[in-house]
C-alpha positions in Angstrom: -231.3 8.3 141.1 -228.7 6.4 142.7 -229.3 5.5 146.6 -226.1 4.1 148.0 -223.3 6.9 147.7 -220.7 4.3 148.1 -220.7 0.9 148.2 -217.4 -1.6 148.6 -218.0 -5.1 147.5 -216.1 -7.2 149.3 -216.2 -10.2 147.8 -214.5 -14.2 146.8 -215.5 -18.1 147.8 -216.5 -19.3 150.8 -213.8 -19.5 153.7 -211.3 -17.3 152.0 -211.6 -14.6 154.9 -214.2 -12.1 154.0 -216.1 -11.3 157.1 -211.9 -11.2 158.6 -210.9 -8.8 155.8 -214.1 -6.8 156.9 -213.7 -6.9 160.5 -209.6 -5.9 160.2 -210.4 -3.1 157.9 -213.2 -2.0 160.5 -210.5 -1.8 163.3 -207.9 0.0 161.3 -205.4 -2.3 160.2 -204.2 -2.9 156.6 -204.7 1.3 155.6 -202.9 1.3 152.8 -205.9 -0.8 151.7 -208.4 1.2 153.0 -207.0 4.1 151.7 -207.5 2.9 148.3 -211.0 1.4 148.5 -211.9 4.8 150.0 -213.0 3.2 153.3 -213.0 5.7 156.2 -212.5 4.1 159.9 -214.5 7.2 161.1 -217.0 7.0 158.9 -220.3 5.0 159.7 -220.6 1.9 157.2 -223.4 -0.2 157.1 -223.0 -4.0 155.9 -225.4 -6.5 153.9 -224.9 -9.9 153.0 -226.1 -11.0 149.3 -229.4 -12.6 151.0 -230.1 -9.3 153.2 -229.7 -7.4 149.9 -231.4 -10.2 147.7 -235.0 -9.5 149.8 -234.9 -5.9 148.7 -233.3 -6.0 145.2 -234.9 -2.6 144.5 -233.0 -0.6 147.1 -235.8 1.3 148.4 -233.4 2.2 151.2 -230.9 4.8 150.8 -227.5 4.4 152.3 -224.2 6.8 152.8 -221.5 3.7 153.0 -222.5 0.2 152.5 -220.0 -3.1 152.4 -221.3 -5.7 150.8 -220.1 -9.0 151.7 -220.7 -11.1 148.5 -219.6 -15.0 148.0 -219.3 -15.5 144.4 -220.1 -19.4 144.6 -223.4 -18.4 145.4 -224.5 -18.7 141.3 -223.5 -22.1 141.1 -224.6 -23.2 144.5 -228.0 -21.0 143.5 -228.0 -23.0 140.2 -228.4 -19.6 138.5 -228.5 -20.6 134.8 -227.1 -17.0 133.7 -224.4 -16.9 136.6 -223.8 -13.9 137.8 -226.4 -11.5 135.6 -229.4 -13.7 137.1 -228.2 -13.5 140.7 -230.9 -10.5 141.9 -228.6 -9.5 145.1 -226.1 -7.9 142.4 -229.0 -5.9 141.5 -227.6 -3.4 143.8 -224.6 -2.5 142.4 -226.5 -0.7 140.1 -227.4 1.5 142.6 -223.9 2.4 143.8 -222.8 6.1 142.9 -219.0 5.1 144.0 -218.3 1.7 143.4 -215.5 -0.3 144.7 -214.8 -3.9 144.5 -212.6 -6.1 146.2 -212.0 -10.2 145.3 -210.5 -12.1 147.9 -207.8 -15.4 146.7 -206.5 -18.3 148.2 -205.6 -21.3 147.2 -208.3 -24.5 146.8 -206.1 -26.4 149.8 -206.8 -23.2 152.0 -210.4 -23.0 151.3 -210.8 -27.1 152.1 -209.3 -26.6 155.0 -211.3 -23.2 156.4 -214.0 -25.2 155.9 -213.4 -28.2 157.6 -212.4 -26.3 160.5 -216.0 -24.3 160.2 -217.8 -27.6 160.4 -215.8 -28.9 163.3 -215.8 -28.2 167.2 -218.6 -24.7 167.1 -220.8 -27.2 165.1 -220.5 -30.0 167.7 -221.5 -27.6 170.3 -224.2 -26.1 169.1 -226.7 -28.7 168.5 -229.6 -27.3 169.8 -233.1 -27.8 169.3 -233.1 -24.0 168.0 -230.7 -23.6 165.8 -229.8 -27.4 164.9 -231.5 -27.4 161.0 -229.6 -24.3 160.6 -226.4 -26.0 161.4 -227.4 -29.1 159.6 -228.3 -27.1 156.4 -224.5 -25.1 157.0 -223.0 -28.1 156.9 -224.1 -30.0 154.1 -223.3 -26.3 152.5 -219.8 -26.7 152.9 -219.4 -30.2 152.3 -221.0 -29.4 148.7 -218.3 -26.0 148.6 -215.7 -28.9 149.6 -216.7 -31.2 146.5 -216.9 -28.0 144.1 -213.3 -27.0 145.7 -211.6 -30.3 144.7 -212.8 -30.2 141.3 -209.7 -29.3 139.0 -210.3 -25.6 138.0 -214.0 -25.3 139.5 -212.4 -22.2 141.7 -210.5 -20.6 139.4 -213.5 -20.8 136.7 -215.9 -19.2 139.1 -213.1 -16.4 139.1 -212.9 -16.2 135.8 -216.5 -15.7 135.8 -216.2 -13.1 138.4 -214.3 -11.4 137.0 -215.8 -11.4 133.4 -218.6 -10.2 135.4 -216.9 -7.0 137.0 -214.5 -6.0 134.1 -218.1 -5.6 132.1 -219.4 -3.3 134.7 -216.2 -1.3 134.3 -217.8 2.0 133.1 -218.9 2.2 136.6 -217.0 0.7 138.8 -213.8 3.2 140.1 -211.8 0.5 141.2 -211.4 -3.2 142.0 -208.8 -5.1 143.9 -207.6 -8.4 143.6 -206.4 -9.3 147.2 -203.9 -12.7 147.8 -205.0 -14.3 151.6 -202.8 -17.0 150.9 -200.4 -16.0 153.5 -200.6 -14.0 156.9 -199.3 -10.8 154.7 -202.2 -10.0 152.4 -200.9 -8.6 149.3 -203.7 -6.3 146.7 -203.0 -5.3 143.4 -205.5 -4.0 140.5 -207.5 -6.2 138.5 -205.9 -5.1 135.4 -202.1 -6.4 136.8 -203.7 -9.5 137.5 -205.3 -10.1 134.3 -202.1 -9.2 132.5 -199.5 -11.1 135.0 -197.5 -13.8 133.8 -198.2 -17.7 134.4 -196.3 -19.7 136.8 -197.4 -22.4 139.7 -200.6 -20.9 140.8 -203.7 -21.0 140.2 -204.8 -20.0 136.5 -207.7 -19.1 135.1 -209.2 -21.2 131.6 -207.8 -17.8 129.8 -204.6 -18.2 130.7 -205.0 -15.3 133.7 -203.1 -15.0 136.2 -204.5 -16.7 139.6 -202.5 -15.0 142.8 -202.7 -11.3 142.8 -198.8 -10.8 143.4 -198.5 -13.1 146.4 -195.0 -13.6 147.6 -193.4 -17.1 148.1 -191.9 -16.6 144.3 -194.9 -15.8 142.6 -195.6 -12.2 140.9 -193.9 -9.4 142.5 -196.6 -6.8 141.4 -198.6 -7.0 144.3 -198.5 -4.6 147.2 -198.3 -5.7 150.6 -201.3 -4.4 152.8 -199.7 -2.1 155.5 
C-alpha cells in the first residue's frame, strides 16, 4: 500500500534555488508550473529534506501532499558507491501513488557563485558557541560542492546520472520537469524535450543531451516560460 498520495520531488545541486522554487510556488507565483506538477496553493503540503526522509526510509508515516526537496550531489558527496540506487532517502519515492518530479538547472558559474555568497556575511555572524560546528561543517560543505563545480563536466554528469536515474523510474512517475534558473524568467519543459534538444553553448551531458531546458538568451526555444 502506498502511503504518500502525492509526492513532488523537487530537486537539482546545491545553490541552484530549490528551497526559492519551493517557497515561490508556496505563495502562488509561477502557476502555470504549479498547474502542471499538480501543486494546489490551497492544499496542505508537507515538506522533507533527503536527511528528514533518510531516518525513516520505511515511510511508516502516511502523508496526503509531500515535497521533497532533494539535492542530487548528495551520492557523490555521500560517497554512495551505487549513486543514486544506494541513496536510502530515495527509498520513498517508492511510496508515492502520484509522483512528480522536478530538476532544477543553472549553469556551474551560477552555482559557484550562490555558494560563495552562502558562506559569506550570515556565516560571519553567526559564529556562536551553539551553532558554530554546524556552520563550520556547512562551510567546508560548499567549498567541497565548489571544487566538484569547477571540475569540467562534474555537474552535468551528476545530471546525467539523475536523470538515468528518473527516466528508469518512468513506469511510475506521471511527469518530470526540467526547469532552467539561469535567468530571473524560469523557463520548464519535459524531460523528454530536453533529452532530445539539439546541442549548442550550454551545458551538455557525456551523451550528447541537452544541458538548458529551453532557457532563452539563444538557446532552445522549447521551453516554457513559468507564468
Amino acid at each position: 500500500m502506498k502511503n504518500i498520495r502525492h509526492m513532488i520531488v523537487v530537486a537539482g545541486p546545491s545553490g541552484v534555488g530549490k528551497s526559492t522554487l519551493i517557497t515561490q510556488i508556496a505563495r502562488g507565483e509561477h502557476p502555470e508550473l504549479s498547474r502542471t506538477l499538480g501543486f494546489d496553493s490551497g492544499t496542505i503540503w508537507e515538506k522533507r529534506s533527503a536527511s528528514q526522509l533518510e531516518r525513516s526510509a520505511a515511510i511508516t508515516k502516511s502523508f496526503d501532499n509531500l515535497i521533497f526537496h532533494y539535492d542530487i550531489m548528495r551520492p557523490v558527496l555521500r560517497r554512495y558507491r551505487d549513486g543514486y540506487i544506494a541513496d536510502p532517502a530515495l527509498k520513498s519515492l517508492d511510496q508515492a501513488a502520484r509522483l512528480s518530479i522536478v530538476s532544477l538547472w543553472a549553469p556551474d558559474d551560477a552555482l559557484i557563485t550562490r555558494l560563495s555568497t552562502r558562506t559569506s556575511l550570515p556565516f560571519r555572524r553567526s559564529l556562536t558557541p551553539l551553532n558554530f560546528p554546524v556552520r563550520i561543517a556547512r562551510k567546508r560543505r560548499y567549498a567541497r560542492l565548489r571544487r566538484l563545480y569547477r571540475r569540467p563536466q562534474a555537474v552535468s554528469q551528476q545530471y546525467a546520472s539523475w536523470f538515468d536515474f528518473t527516466q528508469d523510474r518512468q513506469p511510475t512517475c506521471e511527469q518530470h520537469l526540467v526547469v532552467d534558473v539561469s535567468n530571473n524568467v524560469i523557463r520548464f519543459t519535459t524531460i523528454s524535450e530536453w533529452l532530445a534538444a539539439p546541442h549548442h553553448d550550454r551545458a551538455q551531458s557525456p551523451d550528447g543531451s541537452c544541458g538548458c531546458g529551453g532557457g532563452g538568451g539563444g538557446g532552445c526555444s522549447h521551453g516554457r516560460a513559468a507564468q
